[in-house]
N, C-alpha and C positions, 0 to 999 in steps of 0.2 A: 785564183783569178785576180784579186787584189793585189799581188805582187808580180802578178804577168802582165796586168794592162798598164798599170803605172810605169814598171820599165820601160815596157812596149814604147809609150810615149817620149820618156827621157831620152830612149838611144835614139829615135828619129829626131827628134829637133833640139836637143840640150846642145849639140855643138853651134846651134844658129841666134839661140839666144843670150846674147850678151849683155844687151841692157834690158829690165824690165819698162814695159810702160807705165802709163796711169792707166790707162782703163785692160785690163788682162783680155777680158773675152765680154761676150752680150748672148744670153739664150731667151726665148722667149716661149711661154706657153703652147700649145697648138692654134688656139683661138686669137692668138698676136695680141691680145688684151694685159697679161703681164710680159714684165721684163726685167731680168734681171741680169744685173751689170755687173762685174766683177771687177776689183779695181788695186790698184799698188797704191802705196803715197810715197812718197820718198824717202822714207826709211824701211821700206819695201816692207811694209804692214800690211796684211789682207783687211780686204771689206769689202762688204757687197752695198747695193741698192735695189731698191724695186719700185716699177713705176707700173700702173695700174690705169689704162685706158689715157695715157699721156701725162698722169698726172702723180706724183712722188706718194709712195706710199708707205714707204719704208726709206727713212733717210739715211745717207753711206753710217756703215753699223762696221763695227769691229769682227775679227776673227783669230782663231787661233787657241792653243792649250798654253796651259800652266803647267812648267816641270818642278818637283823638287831632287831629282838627282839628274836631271840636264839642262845645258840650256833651251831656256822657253821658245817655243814653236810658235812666236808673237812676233817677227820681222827678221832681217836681211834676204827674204824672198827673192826669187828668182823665177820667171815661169819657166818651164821648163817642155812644154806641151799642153796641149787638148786636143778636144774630142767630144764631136757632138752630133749623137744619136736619135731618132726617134722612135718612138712602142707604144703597140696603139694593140692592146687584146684584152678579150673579155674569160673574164673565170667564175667557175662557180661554186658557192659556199655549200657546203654540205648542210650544214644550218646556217639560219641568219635572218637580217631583218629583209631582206633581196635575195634572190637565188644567185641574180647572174651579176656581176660588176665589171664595169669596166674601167678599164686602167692604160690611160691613154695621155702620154708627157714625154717633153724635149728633155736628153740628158745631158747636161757638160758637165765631163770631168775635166777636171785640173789639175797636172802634175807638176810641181813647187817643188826648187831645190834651195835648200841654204846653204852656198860656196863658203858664206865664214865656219860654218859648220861642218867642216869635211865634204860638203855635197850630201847632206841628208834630205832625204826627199818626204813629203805629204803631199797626198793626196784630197782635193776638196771634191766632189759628185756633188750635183743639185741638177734634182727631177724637179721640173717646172708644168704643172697639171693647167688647166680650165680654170680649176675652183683649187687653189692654189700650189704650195711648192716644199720641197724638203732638202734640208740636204746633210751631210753630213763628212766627219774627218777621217780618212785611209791614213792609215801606215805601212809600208809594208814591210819585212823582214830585212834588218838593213844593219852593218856594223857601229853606224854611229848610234845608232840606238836602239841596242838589242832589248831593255826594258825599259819601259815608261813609269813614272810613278807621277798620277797628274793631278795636280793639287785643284786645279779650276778652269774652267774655262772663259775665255774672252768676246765669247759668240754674246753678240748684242744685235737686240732687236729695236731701232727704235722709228716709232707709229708716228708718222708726217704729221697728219690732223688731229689736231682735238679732237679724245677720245672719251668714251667712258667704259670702264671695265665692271665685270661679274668676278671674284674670283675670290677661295679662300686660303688663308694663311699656310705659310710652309714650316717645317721643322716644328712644330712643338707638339705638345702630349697627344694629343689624339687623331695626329697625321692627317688623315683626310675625313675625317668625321667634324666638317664645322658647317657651319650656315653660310651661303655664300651672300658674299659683301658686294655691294654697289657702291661703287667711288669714283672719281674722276681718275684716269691713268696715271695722272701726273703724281695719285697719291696712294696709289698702289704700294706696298711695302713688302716683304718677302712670299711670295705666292708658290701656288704650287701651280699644276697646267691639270688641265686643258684653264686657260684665260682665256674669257671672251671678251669681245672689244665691239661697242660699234662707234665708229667715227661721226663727226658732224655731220658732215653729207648722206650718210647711211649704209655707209661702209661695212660689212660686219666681218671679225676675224676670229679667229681662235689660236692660241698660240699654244702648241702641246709638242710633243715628241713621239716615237713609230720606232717600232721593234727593239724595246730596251731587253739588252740581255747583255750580262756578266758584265755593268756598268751604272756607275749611280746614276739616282735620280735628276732628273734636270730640275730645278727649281728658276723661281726668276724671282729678282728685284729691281728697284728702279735705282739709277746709276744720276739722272736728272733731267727734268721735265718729264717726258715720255719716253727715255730712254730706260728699255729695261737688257738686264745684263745675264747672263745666265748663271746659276751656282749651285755646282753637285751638293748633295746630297752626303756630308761627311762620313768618313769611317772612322772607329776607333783605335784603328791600328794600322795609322799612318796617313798617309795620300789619299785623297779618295777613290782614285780608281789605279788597279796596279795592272798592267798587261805586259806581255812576254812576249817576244814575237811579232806577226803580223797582226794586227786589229783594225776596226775600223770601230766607230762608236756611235749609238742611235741616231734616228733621223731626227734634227730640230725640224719642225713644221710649223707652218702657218696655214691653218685656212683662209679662202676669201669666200663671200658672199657680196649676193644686192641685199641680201634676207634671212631672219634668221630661220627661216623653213629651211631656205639653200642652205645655207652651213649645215644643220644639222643632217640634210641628204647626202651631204658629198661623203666619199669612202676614200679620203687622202690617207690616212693611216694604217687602212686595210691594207693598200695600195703599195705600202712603202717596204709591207712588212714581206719577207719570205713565205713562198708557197707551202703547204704543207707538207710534211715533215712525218707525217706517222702512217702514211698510204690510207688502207683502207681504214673508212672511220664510222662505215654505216650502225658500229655498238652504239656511238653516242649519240643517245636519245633526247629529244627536248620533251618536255611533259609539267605536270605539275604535280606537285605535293603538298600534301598534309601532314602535322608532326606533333610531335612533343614540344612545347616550345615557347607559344605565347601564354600558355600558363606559369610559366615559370618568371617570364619577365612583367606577371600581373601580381607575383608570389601566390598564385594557389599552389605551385608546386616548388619545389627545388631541384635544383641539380646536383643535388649533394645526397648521401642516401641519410635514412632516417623514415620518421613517419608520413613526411612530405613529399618523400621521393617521386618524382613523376616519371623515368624511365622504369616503369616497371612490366612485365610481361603483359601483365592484363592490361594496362593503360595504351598499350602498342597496339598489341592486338584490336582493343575497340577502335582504336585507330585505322587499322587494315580494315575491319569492317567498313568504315564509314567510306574509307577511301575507295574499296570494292564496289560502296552500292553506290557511289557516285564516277565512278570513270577516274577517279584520278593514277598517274601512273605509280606513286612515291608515299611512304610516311618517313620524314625525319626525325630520328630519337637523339635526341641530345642527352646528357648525362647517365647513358647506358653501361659505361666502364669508370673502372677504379681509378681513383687521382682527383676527384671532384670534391674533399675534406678538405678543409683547413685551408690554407693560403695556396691554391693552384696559380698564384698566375707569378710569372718571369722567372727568376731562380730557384723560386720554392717551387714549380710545377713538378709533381710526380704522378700526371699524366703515366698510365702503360693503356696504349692501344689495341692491345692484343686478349686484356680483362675484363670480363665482367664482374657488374655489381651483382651482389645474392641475390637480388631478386629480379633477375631480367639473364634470359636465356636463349642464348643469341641464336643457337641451331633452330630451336621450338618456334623464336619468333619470324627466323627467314622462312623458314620451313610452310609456317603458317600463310606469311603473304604470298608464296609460290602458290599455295591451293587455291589463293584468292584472284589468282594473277595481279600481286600488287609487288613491287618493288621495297626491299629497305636503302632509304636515302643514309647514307653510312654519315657520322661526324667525328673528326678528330680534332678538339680545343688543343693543341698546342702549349696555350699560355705562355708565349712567346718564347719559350724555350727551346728556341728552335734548333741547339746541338742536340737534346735528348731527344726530339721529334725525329731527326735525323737517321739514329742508331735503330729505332723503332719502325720506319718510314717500310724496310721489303715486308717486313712479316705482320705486320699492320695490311699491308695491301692484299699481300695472299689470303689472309683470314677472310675480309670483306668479299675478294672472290671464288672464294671458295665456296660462299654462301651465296650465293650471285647478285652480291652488291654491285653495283656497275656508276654509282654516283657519288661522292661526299663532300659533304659540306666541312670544308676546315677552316679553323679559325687560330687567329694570333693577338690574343686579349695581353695586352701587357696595361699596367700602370702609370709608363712613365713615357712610354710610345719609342722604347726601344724593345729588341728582343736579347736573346744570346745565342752565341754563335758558338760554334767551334773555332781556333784559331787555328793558324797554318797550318801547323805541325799535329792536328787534333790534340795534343796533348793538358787541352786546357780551354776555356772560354773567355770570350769578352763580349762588349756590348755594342750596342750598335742600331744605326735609326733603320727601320724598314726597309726605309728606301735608300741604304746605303748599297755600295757594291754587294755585299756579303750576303742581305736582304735579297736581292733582285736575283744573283745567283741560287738562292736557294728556293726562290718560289720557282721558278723554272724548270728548279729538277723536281720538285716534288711534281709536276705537272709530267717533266718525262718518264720520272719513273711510273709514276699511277698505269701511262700509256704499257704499259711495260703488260697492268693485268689489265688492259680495258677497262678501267675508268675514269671516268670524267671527274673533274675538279672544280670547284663552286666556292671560293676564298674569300671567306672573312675577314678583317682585319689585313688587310691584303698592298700591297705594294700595286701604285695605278694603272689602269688598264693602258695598253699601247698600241694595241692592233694583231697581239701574238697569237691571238685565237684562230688567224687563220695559218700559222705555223704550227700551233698543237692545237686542233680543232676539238680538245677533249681538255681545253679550259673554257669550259661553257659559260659562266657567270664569276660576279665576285659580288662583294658589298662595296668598299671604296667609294662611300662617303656616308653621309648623316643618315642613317634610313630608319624606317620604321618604329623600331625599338625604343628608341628615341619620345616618341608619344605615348610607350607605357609608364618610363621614368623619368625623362627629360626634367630638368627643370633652365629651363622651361622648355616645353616642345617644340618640335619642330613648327615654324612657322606657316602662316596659311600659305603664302605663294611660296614654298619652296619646293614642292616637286616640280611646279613650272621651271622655278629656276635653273635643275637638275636636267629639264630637256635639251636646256642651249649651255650648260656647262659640264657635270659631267657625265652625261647620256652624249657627250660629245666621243667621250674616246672609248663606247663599248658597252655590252649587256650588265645592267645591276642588278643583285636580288635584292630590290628594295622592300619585298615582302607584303605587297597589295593589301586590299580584302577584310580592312577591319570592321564589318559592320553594325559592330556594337557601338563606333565611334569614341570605347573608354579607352584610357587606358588605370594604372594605376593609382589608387588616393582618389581624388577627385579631377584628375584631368581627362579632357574631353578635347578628341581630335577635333583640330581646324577644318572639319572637311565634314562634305554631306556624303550621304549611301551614294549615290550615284559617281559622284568623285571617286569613290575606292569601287567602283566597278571599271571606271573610266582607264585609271591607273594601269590595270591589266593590259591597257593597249601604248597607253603614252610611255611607260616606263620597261623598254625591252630587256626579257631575258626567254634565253630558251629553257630556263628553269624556274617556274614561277614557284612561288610559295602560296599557299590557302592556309594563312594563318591561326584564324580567327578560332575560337571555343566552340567545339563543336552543336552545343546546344544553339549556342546564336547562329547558325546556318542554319539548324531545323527551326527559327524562331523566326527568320527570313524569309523563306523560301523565293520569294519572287525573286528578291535583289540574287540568292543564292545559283539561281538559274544562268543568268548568262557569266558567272563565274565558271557554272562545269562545262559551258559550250566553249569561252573563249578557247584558242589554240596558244600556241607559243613557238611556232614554227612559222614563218612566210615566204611568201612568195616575193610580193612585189610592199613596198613602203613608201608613201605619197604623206610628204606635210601638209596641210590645207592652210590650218592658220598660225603662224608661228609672230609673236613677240615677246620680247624679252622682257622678263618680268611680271609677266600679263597674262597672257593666255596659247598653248597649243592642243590643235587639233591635229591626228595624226591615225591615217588611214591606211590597213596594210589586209592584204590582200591572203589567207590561208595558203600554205603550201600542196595539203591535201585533200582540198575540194573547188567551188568556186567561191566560195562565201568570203565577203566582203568584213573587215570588223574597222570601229570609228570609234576612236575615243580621244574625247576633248574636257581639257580641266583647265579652271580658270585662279586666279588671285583672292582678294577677299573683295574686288568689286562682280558684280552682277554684269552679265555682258546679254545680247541678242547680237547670234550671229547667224547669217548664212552658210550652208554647209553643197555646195555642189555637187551634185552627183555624177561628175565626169568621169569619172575613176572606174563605174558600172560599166559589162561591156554592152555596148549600144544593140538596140533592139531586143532582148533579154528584159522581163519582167523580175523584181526581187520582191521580196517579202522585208520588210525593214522592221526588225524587233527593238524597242527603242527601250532605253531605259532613261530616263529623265529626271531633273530634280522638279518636284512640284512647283507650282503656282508661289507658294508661302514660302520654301524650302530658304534654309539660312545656318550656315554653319557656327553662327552665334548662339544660336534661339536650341534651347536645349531636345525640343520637341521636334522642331522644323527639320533640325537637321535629317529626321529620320523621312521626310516627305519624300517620297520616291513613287513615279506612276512609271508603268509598262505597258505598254499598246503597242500597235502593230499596224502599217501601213502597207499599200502594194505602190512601188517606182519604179522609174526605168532612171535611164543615165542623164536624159532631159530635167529631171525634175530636180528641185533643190528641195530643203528640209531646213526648218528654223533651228536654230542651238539655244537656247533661253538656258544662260547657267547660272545658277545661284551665285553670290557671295560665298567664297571657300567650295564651289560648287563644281560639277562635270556631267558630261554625257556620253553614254554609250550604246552602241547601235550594231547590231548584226545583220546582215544583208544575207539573205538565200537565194539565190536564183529560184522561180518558181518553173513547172511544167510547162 
């Protein structure tokens, strides 16, 4: 279709156009609110703009790739045709934070010849949404340039107003595991996306990418003032992006909002991405799980075998039990097989997926959670060896379904925040950043092949999320960024407002297992989470994945129980998803609707200041009585105060949709609430 529409357009108007203009074409949003302009200069350079309710929001911005075996696809343009469409339909997720979305934007494409170039032609597309716009570079199948080797690209975004951004560092050791930074745009330095932006007026953006496959990473830095410029993601063997043939290459995206509730509601990169891809998908289950796991990262256990081993038969087992008598769907066992000695991670991993350790036996323990109706959540650590994971990858996945594993959590621990790869020829490995081409290629397939036995994939250490979930609906989760774990070792821990932060940056581009639920509030040595009980009840709602984690040591849930309760009620499937209170840096409330009853669930988490807020109950449906089970931080409650933090009261009110409900959240504090419709 990419090499038949772009012709299409050449053969009708390439003989009419002779000289380029300034301004190429003008598409605007459905709601005429954006607009964006397409443009030449006189050295027939692409560049767009965008104006935003008449007034500049993006000012004329570069375009165009970097070759190093052609000339650069950066001027003597030509227009050569367009073509501008409208699509206005709604779809629905199989899981998700919404059932139903709609996807409704103006399309110009743009067919571009360069006559000093033989007449090679590019293709630009830009879908222009409500709540904002994407677009991206076509090639299609053409003699002047039968392969690309693209060193970078030219695509620049640069923010009219005075801004200030959210966003953390790009390229270095621990990829997407940082704490997100607050700065003025102008001092922004190599970022990675989603960036969030709110302008002076109140603008608010996100600047990320949609449907990255067999393509690096997009990174961004700033070029000067608020100009920021975009910069793949390097390979180590060669260009960074190499393609053959026809391509086209991910959507650059911008959100718009008034608000960062509206940002974080829109589905522009759901939108962007391709429909699914694996037909029927009703296997992949959203649920939660309990595991082998945060004892390890406390050291009462290891993952290595010895006298501390924690994958052990019996330890799984009392696992299954627990997870039996409490509904949960899953227990995840980590360090269950061989490979976990001595230096597992990057070139030393000798990782085999296919082995158990002596004392865990993998038939006896599926075996056992089938009688229990409990699921094994499978894990494959990697350790970034990602060519020997590769050779591993079919019979690793048959084993898992054989036993009727239908989930895993895999992970890609490296040291130095590269993996290895196979090179061309497999004849040999090299290295390379995650989010290189090589990277992105290969978490892709691990995802198709898994589809191969029906299973869903849950990725650790993982290249960023883009929207692909609704093309392989059986990538249910990832980690992709600082999460939880972090508070057992950290030094220092995750900070107190930083899952807020993670609402409007990046719970921007897709579900995290950030691993909720610690209500012992320790972690490791003497540190002590930023957060109250109520907070890590709350979490289960702010922080979406269709596969939640129930972390915590099992005694400390039998030593809870109140707080432990609306853990086994919450769901992880929805219907519908309504922000109520969202700012950045500060505090969101976020209220989503069960997929398989009528019950309502609210959860709101705040910074390290104390807030009183109102919470509306408009979202109720009108005339319908609820039952409202609230979980709240006390009176005293303080994520400082080594005691308070544990202040947690439960009561129960009866509401309709008329009625509001106070939020009173601690310092480092949240609140969570479950609605039942009553008789």
């Amino acid at each position: 279709m990419l090499t038949r529409r772009l012709f299409a357009l050449l053969s009708f108007v390439l003989c009419t156009s002779a000289h380029a203009e300034e301004t190429l074409a003008t598409v605007t949003s459905p709601n005429k609110q954006l607009v964006v302009t397409l443009q030449l200069t006189g050295e027939g350079r692409l560049a767009y703009r965008v104006d935003r309710a008449g007034k500049p929001l993006i000012n004329a911005s570069r375009l165009g790739l970097l070759l190093t075996n052609a000339h650069q696809l950066d001027g003597g343009f030509k227009l050569a045709g367009q073509e501008i469409t409208d699509h206005d339909e709604t779809w629905e997720q199989p899981w998700g934070e919404s059932r139903r979305v709609r996807s409704h934007y103006r399309e110009l494409l743009l067919a571009l010849s360069q006559p000093g170039q033989g007449g090679r032609v590019m293709g630009l597309r830009f879908r222009v949404f409500d709540d904002g716009f994407g677009f991206r570079y076509e090639l299609p199948q053409q003699a002047q340039l039968p392969v690309a080797r693209i060193s970078d690209e030219l695509t620049e975004f640069d923010i009219a107003e005075p801004a200030t951004a959210w966003w953390i560092p790009a390229g270095e050791a621990l990829v997407l595991e940082y704490v997100t930074q607050r700065t003025p745009l102008a001092e922004v330095g190599l970022a990675n996306t989603p960036l969030t932006m709110r302008t002076k007026s109140g603008v608010h953006l996100a600047l990320h990418e949609a449907a990255l496959v067999d393509y690096a990473s997009m990174w961004v830095r700033k070029v000067s003032g608020q100009k920021l410029r975009a910069q793949l993601a390097p390979s180590s063997s060669g260009a960074a992006v190499f393609k053959s043939g026809a391509f086209f290459t991910p959507w650059r995206t911008l959100r718009v909002a008034d608000s960062a509730a509206a940002l974080y509601e829109s589905n522009l990169e759901l939108n962007l991405n391709e429909p699914n891809k694996l037909g029927d998908v009703s296997w992949v289950q959203p649920g939660k799980f309990v595991g082998v796991w945060w004892e390890m990262h406390l050291d009462k256990s290891s993952w290595s075998s010895g006298a501390k081993h924690g994958a052990t038969t019996a330890n799984t087992k009392r696992h299954i039990d627990f997870a039996a008598a409490n509904g949960f769907r899953g227990v995840l066992v980590e360090g269950w097989n061989i490979g976990w000695d001595g230096n597992w991670v990057g070139s030393q991993s000798a990782m085999d997926h296919t082995k158990a350790m002596p004392d865990f036996d993998l038939e006896a323990v599926t075996a056992y959670a089938k009688a229990k109706g409990v699921k094994l959540v499978g894990h494959h650590e990697t350790g970034g060896n990602v060519a020997r994971y590769e050779t591993q990858m079919d019979a690793a996945y048959a084993l898992y379904a054989k036993h009727g594993v239908d989930v895993i959590k895999s992970g890609y621990v490296t040291d130095i925040g590269t993996a290895q790869f196979a090179n061309a020829s497999g004849s040999g490995t090299h290295f390379g950043f995650t989010e290189s081409q090589e990277g992105v290629r290969h978490f892709v397939k691990a995802v198709q092949e898994a589809a191969k036995y029906k299973i869903a994939i849950d990725t650790h250490e993982p290249v960023k999320d883009t929207g692909l979930r609704r093309t392989y609906p059986n990538w249910v989760s990832r980690e992709g960024a600082r999460g939880q774990e972090f508070n057992a070792w950290g030094d220092p821990i995750n900070p107190v407002g930083h899952e807020v932060d993670l609402v409007f940056t990046r719970m921007l581009s897709g579900p995290m297992d950030y691993t909720p639920g610690v209500l012992s509030l320790n972690g490791a040595g003497d540190r002590k989470l930023h957060s109250t009980q109520a907070k890590q009840l709350a979490l289960y709602v702010a922080l979406y994945s269709p596969v939640h984690m129930v972390p915590d040591l099992i005694e400390h849930y039998e030593r809870w129980p109140k707080a432990f309760q609306f853990i086994k009620d919450v769901p992880t499937d929805w219907e519908t998803t309504k922000v109520i209170h969202g700012e950045l840096s500060e505090v969101a409330t976020i209220a989503r609707k069960d997929r398989r009853s009528e019950d309502w669930y609210v959860g709101a988490i705040t910074n390290g200041d104390a807030r009183k807020l109102t919470l509306p109950l408009t979202f109720l449906t009108p005339g319908r009585r609820y039952r409202a089970e609230i979980y709240r931080d006390g009176d005293n409650a303080d994520y400082r105060d080594d005691k308070r933090r544990f202040d947690l009261v439960a009561e129960q009110v009866t509401v309709t949709s008329t009625d509001t409900l106070p939020l009173n959240l601690a310092p480092g504090g949240g609140q969570a609430i479950r609605f039942t419709p009553l008789p």
